[in-house]
C-alpha positions as CSV (number, residue, x, y, z in Angstrom):
1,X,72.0,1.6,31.3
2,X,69.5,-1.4,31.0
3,X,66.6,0.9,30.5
4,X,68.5,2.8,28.2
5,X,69.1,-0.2,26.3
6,X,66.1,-1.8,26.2
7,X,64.6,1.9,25.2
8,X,67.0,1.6,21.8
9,X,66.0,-1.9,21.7
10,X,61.9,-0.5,21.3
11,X,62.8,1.9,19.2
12,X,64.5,-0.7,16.3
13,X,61.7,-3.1,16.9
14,X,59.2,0.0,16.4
15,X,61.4,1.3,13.2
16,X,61.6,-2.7,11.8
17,X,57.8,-3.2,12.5
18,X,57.0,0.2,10.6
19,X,59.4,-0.8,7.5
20,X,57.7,-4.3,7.6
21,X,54.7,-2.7,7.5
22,X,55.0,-0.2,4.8
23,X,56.7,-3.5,2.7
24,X,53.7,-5.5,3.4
25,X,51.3,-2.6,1.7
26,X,53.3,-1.8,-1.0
27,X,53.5,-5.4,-2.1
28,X,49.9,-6.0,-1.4
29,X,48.9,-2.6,-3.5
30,X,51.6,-4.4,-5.8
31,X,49.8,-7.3,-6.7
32,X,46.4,-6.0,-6.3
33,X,47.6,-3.6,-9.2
34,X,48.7,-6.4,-11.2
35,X,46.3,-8.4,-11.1
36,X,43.1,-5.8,-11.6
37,X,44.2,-2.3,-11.3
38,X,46.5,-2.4,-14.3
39,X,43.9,-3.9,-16.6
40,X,41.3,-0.5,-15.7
41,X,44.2,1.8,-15.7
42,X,45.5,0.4,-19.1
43,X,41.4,1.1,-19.8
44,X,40.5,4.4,-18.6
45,X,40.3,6.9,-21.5
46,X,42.0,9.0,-19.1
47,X,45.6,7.3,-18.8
48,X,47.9,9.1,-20.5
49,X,49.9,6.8,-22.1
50,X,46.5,6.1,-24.2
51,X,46.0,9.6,-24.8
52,X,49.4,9.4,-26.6
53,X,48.7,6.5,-28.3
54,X,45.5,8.2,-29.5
55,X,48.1,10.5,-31.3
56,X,50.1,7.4,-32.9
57,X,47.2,5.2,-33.8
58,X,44.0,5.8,-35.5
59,X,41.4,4.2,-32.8
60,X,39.9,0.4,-34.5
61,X,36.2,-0.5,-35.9
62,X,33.4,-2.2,-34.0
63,X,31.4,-4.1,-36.2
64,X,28.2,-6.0,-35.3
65,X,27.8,-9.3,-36.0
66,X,26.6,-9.0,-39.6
67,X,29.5,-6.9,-40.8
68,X,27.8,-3.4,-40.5
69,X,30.3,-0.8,-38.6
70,X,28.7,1.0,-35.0
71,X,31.6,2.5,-34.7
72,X,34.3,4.6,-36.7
73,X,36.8,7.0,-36.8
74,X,35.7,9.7,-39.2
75,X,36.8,12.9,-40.4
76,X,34.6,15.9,-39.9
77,X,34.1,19.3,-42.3
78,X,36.6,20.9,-40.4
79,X,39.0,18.6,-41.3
80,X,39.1,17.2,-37.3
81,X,39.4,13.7,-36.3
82,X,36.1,12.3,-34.9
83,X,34.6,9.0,-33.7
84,X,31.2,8.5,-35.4
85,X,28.4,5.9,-34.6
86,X,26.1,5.2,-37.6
87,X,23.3,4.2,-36.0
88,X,23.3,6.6,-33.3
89,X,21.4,6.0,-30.2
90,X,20.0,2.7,-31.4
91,X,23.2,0.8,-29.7
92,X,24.3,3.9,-27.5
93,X,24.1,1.8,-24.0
94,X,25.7,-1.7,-25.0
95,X,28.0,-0.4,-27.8
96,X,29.1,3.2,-25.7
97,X,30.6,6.2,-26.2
98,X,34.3,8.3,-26.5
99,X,35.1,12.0,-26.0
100,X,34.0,12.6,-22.5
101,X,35.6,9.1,-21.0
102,X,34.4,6.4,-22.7
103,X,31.4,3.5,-21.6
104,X,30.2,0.1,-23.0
105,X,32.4,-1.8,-25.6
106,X,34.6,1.7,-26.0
107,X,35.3,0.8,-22.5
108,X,35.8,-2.2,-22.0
109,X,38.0,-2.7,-25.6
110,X,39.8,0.4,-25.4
111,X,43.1,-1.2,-25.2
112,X,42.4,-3.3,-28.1
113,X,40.7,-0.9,-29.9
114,X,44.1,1.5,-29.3
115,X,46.4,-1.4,-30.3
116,X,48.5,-2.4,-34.5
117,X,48.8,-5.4,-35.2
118,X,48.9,-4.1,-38.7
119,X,52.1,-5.9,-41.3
120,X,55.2,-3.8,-40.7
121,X,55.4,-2.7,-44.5
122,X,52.2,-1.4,-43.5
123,X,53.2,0.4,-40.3
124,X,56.8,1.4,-41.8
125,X,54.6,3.4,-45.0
126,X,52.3,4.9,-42.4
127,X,56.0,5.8,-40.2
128,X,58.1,7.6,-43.0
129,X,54.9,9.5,-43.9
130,X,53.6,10.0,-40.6
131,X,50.3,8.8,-40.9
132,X,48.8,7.2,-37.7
133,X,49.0,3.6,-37.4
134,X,45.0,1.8,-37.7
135,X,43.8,0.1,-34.9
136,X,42.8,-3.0,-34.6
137,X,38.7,-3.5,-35.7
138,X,36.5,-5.8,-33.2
139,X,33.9,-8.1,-34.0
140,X,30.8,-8.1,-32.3
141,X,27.8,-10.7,-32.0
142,X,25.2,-7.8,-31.7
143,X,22.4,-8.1,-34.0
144,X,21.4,-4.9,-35.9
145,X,18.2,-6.0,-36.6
146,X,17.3,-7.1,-33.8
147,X,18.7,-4.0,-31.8
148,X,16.4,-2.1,-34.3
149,X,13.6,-3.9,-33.7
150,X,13.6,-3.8,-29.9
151,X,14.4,0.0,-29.6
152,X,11.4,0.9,-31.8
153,X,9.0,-0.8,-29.7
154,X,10.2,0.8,-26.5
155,X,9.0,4.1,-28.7
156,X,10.1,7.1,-26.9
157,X,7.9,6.8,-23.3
158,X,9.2,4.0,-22.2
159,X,11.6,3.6,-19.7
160,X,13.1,0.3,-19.0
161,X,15.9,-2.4,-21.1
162,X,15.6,-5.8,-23.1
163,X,18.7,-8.0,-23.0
164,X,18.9,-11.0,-25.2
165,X,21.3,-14.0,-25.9
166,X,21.8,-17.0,-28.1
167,X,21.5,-19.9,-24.9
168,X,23.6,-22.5,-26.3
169,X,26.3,-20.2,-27.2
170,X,26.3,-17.1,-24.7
171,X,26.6,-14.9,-27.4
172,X,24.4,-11.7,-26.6
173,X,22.6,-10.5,-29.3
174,X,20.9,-7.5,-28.4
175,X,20.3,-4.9,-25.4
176,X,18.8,-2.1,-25.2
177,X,18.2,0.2,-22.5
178,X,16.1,3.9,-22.7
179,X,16.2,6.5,-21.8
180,X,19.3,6.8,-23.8
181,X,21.5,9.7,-25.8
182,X,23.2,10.5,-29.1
183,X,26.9,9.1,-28.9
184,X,27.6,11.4,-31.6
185,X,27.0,14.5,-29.5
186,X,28.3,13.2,-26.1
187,X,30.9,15.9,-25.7
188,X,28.2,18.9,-26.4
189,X,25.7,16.8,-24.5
190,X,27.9,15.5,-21.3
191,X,26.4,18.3,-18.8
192,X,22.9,18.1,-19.4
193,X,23.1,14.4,-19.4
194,X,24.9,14.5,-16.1
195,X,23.5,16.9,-14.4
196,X,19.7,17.2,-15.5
197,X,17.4,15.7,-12.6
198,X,14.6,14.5,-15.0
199,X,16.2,13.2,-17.6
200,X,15.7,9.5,-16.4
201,X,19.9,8.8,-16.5
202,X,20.2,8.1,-20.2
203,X,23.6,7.2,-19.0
204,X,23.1,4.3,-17.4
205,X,22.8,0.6,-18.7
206,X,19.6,-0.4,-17.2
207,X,20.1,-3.8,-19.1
208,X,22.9,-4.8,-16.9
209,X,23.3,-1.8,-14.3
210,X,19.6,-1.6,-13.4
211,X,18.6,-3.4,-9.8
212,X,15.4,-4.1,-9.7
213,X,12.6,-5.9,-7.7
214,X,12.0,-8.6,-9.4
215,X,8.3,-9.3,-9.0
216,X,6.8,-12.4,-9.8
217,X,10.0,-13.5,-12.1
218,X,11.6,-14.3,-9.1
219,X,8.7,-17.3,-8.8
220,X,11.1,-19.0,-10.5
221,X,13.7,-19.5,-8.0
222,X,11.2,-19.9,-5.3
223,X,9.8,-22.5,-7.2
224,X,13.1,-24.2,-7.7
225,X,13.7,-24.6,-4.3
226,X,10.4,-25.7,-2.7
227,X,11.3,-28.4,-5.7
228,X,14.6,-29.4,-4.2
229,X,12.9,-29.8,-1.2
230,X,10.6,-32.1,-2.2
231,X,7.4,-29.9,-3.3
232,X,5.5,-31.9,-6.7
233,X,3.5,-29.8,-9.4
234,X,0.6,-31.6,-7.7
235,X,0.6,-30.2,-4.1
236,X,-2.7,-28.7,-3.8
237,X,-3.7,-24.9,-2.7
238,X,-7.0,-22.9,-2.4
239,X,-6.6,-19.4,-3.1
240,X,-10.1,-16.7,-2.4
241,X,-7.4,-14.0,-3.3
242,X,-6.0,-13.1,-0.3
243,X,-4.2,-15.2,2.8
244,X,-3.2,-13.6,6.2
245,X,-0.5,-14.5,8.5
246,X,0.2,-13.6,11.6
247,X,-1.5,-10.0,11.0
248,X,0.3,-9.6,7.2
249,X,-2.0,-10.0,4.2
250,X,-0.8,-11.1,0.8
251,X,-3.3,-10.5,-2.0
252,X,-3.0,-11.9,-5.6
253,X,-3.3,-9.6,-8.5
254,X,-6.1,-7.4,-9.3
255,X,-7.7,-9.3,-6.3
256,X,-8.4,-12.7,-8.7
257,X,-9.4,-15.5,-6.8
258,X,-7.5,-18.4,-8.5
259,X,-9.6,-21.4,-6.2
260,X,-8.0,-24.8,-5.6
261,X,-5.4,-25.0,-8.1
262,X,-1.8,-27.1,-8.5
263,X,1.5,-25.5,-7.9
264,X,2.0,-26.4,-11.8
265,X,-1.4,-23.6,-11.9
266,X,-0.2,-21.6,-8.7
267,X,2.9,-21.2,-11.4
268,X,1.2,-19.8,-14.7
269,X,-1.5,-18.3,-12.3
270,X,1.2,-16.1,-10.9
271,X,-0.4,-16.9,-7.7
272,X,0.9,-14.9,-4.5
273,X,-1.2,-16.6,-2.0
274,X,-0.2,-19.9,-3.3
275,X,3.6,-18.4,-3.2
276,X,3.2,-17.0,0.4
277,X,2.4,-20.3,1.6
278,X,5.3,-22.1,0.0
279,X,7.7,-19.5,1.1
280,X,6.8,-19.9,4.5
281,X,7.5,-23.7,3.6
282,X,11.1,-23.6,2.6
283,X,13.7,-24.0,5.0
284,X,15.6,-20.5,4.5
285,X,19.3,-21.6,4.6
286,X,18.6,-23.9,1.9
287,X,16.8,-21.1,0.0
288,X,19.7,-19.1,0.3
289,X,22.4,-21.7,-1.2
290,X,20.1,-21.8,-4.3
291,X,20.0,-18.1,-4.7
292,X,23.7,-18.4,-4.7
293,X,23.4,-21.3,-6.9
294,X,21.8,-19.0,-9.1
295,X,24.5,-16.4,-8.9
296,X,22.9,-13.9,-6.1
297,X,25.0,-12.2,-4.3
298,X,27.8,-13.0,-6.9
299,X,29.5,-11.4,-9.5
300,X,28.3,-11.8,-12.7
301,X,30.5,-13.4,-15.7
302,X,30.8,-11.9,-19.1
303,X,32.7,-9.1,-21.0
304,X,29.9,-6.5,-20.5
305,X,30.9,-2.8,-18.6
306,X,29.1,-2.3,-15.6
307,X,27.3,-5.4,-14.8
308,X,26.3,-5.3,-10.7
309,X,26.1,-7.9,-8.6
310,X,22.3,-9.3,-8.2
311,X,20.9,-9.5,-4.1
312,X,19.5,-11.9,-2.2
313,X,19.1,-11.1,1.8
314,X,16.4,-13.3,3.2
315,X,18.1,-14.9,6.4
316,X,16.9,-17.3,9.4
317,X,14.7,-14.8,12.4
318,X,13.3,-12.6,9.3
319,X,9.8,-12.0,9.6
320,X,7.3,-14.2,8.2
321,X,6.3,-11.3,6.5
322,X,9.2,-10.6,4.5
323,X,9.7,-14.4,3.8
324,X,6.0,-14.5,2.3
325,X,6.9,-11.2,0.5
326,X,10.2,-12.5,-0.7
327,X,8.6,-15.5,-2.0
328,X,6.6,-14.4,-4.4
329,X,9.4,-11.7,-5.4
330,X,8.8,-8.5,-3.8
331,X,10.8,-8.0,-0.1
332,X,14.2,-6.9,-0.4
333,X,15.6,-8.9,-3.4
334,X,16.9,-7.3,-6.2
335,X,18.1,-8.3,-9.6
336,X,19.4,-6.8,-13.2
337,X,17.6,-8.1,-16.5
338,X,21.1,-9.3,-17.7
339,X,21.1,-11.8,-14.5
340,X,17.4,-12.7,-15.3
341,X,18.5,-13.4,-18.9
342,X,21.2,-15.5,-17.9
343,X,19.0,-18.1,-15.5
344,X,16.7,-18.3,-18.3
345,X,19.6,-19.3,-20.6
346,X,20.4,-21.7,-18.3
347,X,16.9,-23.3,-17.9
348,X,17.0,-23.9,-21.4
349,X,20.6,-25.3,-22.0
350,X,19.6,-28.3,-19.6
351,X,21.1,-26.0,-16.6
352,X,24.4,-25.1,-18.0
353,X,25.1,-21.6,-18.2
354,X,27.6,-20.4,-20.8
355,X,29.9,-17.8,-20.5
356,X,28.0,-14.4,-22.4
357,X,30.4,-12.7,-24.6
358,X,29.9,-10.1,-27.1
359,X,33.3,-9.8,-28.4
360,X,33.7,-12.6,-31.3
361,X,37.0,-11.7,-32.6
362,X,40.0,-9.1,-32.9
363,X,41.1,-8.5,-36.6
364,X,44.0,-6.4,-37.6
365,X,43.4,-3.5,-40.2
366,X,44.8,-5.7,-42.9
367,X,42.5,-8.6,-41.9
368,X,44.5,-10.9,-39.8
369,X,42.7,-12.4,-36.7
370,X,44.4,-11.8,-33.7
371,X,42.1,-13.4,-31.1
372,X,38.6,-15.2,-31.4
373,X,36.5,-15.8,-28.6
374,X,35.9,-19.8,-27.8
375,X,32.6,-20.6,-27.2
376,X,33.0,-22.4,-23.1
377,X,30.9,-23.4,-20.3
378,X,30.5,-20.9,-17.5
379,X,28.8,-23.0,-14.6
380,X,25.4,-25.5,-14.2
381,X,23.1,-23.5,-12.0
382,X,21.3,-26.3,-12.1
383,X,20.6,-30.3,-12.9
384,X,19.5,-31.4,-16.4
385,X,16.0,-33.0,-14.5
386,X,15.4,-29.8,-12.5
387,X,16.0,-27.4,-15.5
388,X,13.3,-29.7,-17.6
389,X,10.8,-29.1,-14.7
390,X,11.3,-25.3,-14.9
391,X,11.1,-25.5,-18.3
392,X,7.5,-27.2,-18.3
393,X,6.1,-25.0,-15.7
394,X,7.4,-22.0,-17.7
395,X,5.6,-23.2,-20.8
396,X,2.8,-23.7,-19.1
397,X,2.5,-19.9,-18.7
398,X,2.2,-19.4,-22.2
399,X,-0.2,-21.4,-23.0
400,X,-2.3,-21.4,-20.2
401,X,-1.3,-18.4,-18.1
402,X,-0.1,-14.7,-17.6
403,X,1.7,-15.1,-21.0
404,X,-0.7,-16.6,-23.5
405,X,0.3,-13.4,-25.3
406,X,3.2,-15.1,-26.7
407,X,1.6,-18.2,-27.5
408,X,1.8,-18.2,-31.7
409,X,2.4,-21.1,-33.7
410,X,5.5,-18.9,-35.1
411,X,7.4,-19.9,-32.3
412,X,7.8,-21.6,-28.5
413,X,8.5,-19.8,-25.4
414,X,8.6,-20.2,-22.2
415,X,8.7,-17.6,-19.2
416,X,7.8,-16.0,-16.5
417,X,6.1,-12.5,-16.0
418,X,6.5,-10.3,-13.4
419,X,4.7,-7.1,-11.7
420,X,6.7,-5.2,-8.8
421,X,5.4,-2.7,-7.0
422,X,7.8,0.1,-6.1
423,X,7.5,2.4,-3.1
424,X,4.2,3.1,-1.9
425,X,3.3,0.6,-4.3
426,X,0.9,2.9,-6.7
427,X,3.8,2.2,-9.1
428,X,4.4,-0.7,-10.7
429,X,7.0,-2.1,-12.9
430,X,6.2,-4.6,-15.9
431,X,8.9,-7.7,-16.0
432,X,9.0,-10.9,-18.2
433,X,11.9,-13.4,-18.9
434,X,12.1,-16.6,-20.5
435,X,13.4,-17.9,-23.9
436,X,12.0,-19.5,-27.0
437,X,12.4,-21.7,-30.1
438,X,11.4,-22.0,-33.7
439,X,8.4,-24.4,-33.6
440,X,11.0,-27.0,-34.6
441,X,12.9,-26.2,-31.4
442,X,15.7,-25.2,-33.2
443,X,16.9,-21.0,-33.3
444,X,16.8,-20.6,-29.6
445,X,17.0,-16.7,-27.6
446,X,17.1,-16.0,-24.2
447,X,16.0,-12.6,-22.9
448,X,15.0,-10.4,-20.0
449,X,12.9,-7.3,-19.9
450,X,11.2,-4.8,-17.7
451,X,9.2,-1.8,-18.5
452,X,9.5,1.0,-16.0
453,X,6.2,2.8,-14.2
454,X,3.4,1.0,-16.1
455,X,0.4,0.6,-14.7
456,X,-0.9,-2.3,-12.6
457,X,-0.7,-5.2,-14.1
458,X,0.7,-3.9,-17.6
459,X,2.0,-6.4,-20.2
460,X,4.6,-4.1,-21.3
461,X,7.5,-6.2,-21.0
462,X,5.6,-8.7,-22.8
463,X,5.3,-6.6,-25.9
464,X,8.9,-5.7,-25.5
465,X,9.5,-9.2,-26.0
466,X,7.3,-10.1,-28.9
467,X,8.5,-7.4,-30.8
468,X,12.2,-9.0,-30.4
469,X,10.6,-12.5,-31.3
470,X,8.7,-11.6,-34.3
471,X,12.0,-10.5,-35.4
472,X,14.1,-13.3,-34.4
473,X,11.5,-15.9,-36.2
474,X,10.6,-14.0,-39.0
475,X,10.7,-15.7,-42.3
């Protein structure tokens, strides 16, 4: 009888356990869905409560930030109901695409772009003669010209993207990324751009969905930390153009020897050996907390689709090899231009990083504003001092180093360049980022770029960039 009992009992405790259980999940799944899965299922062009609203309301216009429309509902000869995209591929990555899913802005503002907030004599007209309802229009901080600008001089043999961003405000301004595709044609288009193997994925945003080494850009962040640890622009190094350690051997580019030089010259230089030595320096948990500092390993703020999360792996009981490699950005560290973009802005704006946007406002069809973005802070990846050291030594590379290509009396800027070397290492990628001002100091841009597969030592990226400048400053 006892065992009988206490059989019944295990059953009810296995039955209340297993109820518990299922509760727990459901109410987990519960608010998980609440609190993010909603927001991309209330996104996804393929929910069907927005395909029926596509069938009540007439989808909104994205405007850039001058007024000019990138995106509109249009009627075709036939009579048929199409979105159009004026300039065509010019915005195709940042600004997207609908028809076959939907990407970029279309994404990530489909439910606004899907909602009224037209006057109800408006919407009660449309009703009684069943007319769909317009959608609300978005305002944009994107920067035809510039956009313009930037995708010409990538040309059509260029692979690679060019992000850029007002500093003080976080508005981006422009990004482009190539290879890219004809928005207008995505449905007809959609299976040769997915499933062609040398197309170079016109598909994807390399502005903000490209990981790459980072090369020599990442100098930077070295250099911020052997600061924080107490390293001085005047610590000495001599460099013959290579240095070995324990059996590895880091070379400096093109095999320049750079000869006793300051870290402020080790900096501009672009010096590896110089690099490899303060790597091997820098106490590697500390080097890790200002990686994170600098949002590795983190993800990234702003109301861009697809952003990824930027990496930083270097731990205590790595090699010295990878530490030296690491230092002077090559190892296994990876980073977007949109995150390289951002820790520029950040260098500039006295180490505060504002939160990028490129949504200004939402505007009903008859005009009323129905949200505006508010300009905030986002985090200080840095102090005020340690941003105005940075922001010498990255001067410094203009006018005496790696990016005197950029030194014009039509503007100021400041950056770093950047060669990584990818697989077997007779590839190479061109990087540079860094911001500038007006010779006044006043009209400031942040920016990132990369230029994919150059050739040793290209200054690609650095023509990337002064095409955007000589836009941005010109008079």
């Amino acid at each position: 009888m006892n065992q009988e009992s206490n059989k019944q009992r295990t059953s009810i405790f296995i039955l209340t356990f297993s109820i518990f259980f299922v509760f727990l999940v459901l109410t987990a799944y519960f608010t998980w869905f609440l609190a993010i899965g909603s927001e991309r299922y209330l996104k996804s062009a393929y929910n069907p409560v927005n395909a029926k609203k596509a069938e009540d309301v007439e989808r909104g216009v994205i405007y850039a930030g001058d007024g000019s429309v990138l995106a509109r509902n249009t009627i075709d000869a036939n009579g048929k109901e199409i979105r159009s995209y004026p300039y065509g591929s010019v915005f195709s990555q940042i600004v997207g695409y609908t028809g076959a899913g939907t990407g970029g802005l279309e994404k990530t503002e489909n439910e606004t772009l899907m909602k009224s907030h037209d006057n109800i004599i408006s919407k009660s007209k449309k009703n009684l003669n069943d007319k769909k309802l317009p959608g609300d229009n978005i305002n944009t901080t994107l920067s035809p010209s510039l956009q313009q600008a930037v995708y010409n001089a990538f040309g059509s043999n260029i692979k690679g993207a060019l992000i850029a961003m007002d500093p003080e405000t976080g508005a981006v301004l422009c990004s482009v990324s190539k290879p890219d595709y004809d928005p207008n044609t995505i449905s007809e288009d959609w299976n040769s751009l997915v499933n062609s193997s040398d197309n170079g994925s016109p598909l994807f945003n390399r502005a903000v969905q490209g990981r790459y080494t980072p090369g020599s850009t990442f100098k930077i962040v070295t250099l911020l930390e052997y600061l924080r640890e107490g390293g001085s622009e005047n610590d000495r190094f001599n460099c013959n153009g290579a240095y070995t350690y324990k059996g590895y051997t880091v070379h400096c580019a093109g095999g320049e020897r750079h000869g006793s030089e300051n870290t402020l010259a080790a900096f501009y230089n672009s010096c590896n050996v110089a690099f490899s030595q303060i790597g091997l320096k820098l106490d590697i948990d500390s080097y890790r907390k200002t990686a994170s500092s600098l949002l590795f390993n983190k993800k990234l703020p702003g109301d861009i689709d697809g952003t990824v999360k930027s990496s930083f792996s270097l731990k205590n009981g790595d090699s010295s090899s990878l530490v030296m490699a690491t230092a002077f950005g090559q190892g296994n560290t990876h980073i977007s231009p949109y995150h390289m973009m951002l820790i520029s802005a950040s260098i500039y704006n006295e180490g505060t990083l504002m939160e990028p946007y490129m949504v200004s406002s939402v505007v009903s069809a008859d005009g009323k504003t129905v949200s505006s973005h508010s300009v905030k802070r986002y985090t200080d990846l840095m102090t005020r001092d340690e941003a105005a050291e940075l922001q010498n030594f990255m001067r410094n590379v203009v006018t005496h180093g790696t990016g005197r290509r950029l030194n014009t009396g039509a503007y100021m800027a400041y950056g770093k360049t950047g060669t990584a070397q990818i697989g077997d290492g007779n590839v190479t990628n061109s990087l540079f980022t860094g911001f500038a001002t007006d010779p006044n100091g006043e009209k400031p841009i942040a920016f990132a770029a990369v230029a994919e597969g150059s050739e040793h030592y290209s200054p690609a990226a650095i023509s990337l960039v002064k095409s955007l400048l000589e836009e941005w400053y010109k008079k």
